[in-house]
GUKOL-498316 format. One record per atom (N, C-alpha, C): residue in one letter; chain; atom name; x, y, z. Coordinates in steps of 0.05 Angstrom, whole numbers, padded with zeros to 5 digits, m for minus. Layout:
residues N
NODE guza drenmi voti      X      Y      Z
NODE    A      A   CA      X      Y      Z
...
END
This chain:
residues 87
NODE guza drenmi voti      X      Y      Z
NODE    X      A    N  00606 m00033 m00395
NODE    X      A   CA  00597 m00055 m00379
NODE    X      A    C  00569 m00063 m00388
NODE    X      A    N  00568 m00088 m00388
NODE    X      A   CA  00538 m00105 m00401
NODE    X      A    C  00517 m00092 m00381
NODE    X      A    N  00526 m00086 m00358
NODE    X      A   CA  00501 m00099 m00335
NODE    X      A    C  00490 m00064 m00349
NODE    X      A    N  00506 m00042 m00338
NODE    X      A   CA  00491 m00013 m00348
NODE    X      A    C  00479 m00010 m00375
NODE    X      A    N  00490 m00021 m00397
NODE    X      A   CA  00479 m00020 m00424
NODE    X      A    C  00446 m00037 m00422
NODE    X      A    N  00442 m00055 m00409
NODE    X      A   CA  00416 m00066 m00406
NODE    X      A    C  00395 m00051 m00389
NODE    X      A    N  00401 m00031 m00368
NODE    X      A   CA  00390 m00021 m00351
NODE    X      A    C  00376  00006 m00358
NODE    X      A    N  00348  00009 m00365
NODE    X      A   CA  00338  00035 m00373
NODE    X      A    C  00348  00061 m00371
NODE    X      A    N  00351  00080 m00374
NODE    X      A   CA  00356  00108 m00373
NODE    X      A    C  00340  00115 m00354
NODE    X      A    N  00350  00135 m00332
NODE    X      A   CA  00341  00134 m00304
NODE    X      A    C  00311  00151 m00317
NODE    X      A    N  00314  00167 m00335
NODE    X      A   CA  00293  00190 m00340
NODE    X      A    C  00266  00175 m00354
NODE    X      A    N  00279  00153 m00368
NODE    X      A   CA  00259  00131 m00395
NODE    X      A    C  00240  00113 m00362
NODE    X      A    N  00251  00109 m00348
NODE    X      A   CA  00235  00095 m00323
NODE    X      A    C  00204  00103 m00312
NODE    X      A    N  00197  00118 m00310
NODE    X      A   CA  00170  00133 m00302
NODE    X      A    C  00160  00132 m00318
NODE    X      A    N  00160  00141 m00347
NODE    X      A   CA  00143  00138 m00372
NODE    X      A    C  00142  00111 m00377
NODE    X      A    N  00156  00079 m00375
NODE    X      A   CA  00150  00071 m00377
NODE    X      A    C  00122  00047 m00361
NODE    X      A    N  00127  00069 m00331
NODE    X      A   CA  00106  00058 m00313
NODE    X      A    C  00078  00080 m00306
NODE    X      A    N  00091  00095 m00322
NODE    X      A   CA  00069  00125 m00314
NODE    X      A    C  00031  00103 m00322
NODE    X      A    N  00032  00092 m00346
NODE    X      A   CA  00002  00075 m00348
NODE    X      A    C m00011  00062 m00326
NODE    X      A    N  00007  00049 m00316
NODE    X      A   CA  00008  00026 m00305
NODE    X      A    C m00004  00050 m00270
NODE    X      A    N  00019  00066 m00261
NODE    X      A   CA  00020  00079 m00240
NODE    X      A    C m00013  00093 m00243
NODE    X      A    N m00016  00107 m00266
NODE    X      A   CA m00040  00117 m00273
NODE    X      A    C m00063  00096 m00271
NODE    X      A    N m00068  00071 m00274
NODE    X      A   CA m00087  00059 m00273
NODE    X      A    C m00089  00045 m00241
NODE    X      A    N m00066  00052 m00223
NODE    X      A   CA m00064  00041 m00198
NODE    X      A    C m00086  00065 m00185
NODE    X      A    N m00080  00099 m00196
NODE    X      A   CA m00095  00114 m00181
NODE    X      A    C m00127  00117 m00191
NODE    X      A    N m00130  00117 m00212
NODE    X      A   CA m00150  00107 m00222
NODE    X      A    C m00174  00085 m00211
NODE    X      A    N m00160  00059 m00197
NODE    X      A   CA m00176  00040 m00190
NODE    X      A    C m00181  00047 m00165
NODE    X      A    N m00162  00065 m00146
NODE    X      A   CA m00159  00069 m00119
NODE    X      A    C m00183  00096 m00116
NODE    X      A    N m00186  00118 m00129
NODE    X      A   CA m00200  00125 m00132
NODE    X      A    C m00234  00114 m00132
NODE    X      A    N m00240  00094 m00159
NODE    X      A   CA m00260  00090 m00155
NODE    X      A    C m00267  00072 m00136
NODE    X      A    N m00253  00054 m00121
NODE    X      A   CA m00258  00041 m00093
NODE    X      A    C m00272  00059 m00075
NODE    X      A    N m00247  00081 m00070
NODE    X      A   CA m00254  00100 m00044
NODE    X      A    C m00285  00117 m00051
NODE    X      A    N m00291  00123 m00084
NODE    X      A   CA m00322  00118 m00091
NODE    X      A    C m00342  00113 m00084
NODE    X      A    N m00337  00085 m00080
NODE    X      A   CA m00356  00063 m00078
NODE    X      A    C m00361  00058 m00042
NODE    X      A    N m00338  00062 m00032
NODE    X      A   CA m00344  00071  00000
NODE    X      A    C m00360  00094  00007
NODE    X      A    N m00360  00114 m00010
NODE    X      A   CA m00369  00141  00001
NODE    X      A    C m00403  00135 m00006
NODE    X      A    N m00401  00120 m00030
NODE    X      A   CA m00433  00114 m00039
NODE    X      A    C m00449  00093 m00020
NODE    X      A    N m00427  00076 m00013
NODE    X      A   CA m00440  00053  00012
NODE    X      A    C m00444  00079  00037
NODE    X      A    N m00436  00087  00043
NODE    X      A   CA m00439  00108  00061
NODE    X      A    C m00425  00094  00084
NODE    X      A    N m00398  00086  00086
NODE    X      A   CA m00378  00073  00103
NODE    X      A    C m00371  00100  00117
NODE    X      A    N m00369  00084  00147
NODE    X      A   CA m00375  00113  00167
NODE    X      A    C m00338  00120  00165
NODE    X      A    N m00334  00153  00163
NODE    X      A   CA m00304  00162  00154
NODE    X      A    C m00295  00159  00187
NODE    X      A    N m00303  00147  00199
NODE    X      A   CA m00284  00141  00226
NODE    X      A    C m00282  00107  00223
NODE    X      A    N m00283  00098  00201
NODE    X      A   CA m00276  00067  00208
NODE    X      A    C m00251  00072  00210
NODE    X      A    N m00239  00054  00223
NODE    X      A   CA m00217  00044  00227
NODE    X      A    C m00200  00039  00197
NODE    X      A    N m00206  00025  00181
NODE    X      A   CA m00192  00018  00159
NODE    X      A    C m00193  00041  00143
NODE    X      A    N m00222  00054  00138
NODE    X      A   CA m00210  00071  00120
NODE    X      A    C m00189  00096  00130
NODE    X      A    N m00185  00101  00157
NODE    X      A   CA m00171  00113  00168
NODE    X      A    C m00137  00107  00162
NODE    X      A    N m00139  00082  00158
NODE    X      A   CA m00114  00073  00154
NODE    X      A    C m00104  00072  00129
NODE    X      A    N m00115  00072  00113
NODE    X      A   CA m00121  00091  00079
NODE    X      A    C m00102  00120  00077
NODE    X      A    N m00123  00126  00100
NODE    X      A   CA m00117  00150  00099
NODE    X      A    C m00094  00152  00104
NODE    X      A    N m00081  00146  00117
NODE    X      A   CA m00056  00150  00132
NODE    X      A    C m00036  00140  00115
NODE    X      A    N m00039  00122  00096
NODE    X      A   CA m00029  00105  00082
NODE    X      A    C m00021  00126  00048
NODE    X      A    N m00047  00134  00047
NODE    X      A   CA m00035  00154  00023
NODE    X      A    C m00032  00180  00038
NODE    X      A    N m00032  00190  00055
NODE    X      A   CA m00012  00215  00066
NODE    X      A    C  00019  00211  00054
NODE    X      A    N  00025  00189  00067
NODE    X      A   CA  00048  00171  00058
NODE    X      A    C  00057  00175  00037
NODE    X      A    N  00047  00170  00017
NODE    X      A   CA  00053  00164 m00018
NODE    X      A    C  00045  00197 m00016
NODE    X      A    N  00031  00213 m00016
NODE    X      A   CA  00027  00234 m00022
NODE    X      A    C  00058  00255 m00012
NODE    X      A    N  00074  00245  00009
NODE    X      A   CA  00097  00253  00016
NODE    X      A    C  00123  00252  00010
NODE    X      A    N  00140  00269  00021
NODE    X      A   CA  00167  00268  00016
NODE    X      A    C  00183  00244  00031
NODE    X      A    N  00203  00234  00024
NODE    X      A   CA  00228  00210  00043
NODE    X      A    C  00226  00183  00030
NODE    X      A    N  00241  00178  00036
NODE    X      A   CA  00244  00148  00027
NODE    X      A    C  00237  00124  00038
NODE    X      A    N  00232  00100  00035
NODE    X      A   CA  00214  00075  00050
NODE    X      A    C  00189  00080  00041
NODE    X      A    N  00175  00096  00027
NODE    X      A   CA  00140  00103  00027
NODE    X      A    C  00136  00069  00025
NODE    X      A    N  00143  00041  00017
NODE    X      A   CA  00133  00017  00013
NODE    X      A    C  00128  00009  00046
NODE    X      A    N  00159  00014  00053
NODE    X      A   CA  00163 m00002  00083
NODE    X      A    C  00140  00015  00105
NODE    X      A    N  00141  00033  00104
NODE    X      A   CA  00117  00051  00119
NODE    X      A    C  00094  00047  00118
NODE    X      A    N  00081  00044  00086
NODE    X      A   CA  00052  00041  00078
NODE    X      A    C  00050  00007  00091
NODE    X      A    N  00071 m00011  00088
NODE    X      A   CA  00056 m00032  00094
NODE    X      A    C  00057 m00035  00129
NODE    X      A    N  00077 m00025  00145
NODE    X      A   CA  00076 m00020  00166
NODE    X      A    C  00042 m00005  00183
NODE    X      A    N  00039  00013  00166
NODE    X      A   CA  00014  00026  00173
NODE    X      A    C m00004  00010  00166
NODE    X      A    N m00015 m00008  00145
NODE    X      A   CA m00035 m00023  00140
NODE    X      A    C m00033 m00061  00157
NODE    X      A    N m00002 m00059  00158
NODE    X      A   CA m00005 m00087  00176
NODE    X      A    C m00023 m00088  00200
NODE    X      A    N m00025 m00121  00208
NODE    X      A   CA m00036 m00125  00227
NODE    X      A    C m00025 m00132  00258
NODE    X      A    N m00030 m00113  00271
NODE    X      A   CA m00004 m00118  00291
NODE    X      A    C m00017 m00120  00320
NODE    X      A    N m00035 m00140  00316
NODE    X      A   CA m00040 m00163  00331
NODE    X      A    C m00035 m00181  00340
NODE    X      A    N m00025 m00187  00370
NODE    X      A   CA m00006 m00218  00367
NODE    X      A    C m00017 m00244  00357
NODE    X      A    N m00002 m00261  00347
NODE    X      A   CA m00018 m00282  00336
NODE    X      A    C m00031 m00302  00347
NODE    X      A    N m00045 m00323  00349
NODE    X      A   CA m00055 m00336  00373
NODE    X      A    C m00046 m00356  00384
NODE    X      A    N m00043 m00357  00404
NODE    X      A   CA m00034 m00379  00425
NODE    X      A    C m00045 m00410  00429
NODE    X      A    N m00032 m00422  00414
NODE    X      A   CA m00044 m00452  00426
NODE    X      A    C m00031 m00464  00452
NODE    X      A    N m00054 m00479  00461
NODE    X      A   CA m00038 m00495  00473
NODE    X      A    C m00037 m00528  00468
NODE    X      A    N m00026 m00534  00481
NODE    X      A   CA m00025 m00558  00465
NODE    X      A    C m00029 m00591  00499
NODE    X      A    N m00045 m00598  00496
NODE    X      A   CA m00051 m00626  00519
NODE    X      A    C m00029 m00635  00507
NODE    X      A    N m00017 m00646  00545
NODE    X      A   CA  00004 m00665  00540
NODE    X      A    C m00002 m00683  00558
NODE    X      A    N m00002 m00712  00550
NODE    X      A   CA m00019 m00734  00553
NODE    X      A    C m00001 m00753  00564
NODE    X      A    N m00002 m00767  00589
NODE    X      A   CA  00016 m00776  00604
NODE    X      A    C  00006 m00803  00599
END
């Protein structure tokens, strides 16, 4: 079948993102850096949600995308207009 002959080898998949994955932890690292050097207080809110966020990726199960963005969304209702109705 065409479609499997085009589709990487399940094992060739990671090596070809391992750079890429490697430069994601890399930048994430020196961010969380650059917070510790601002001296961002470790009870903010956001970076808490960091935190919680790579517990996530640091874990076992499946969804780690749907979770991490779940945890980092904003789940605030949105705002209410109202609107004059003019007689």
């Amino acid at each position: 079948m065409l479609y499997n002959y085009l589709m990487p080898e399940i094992h060739a998949l990671p090596d070809e993102s391992f750079l890429e994955m490697r430069w994601r932890c890399l930048s994430l690292a020196a961010d969380l850096d650059r917070l510790e050097r601002n001296r961002v207080e470790p009870s903010d809110r956001r970076l808490l949600k960091l935190r919680e966020a790579m517990a996530v990726l640091l874990g076992d199960g499946p969804n780690r995308a749907e979770r991490v963005q779940l945890i980092l969304s904003d789940k605030t209702p949105p705002p209410v207009y109202s609107r004059s109705i003019k007689k």
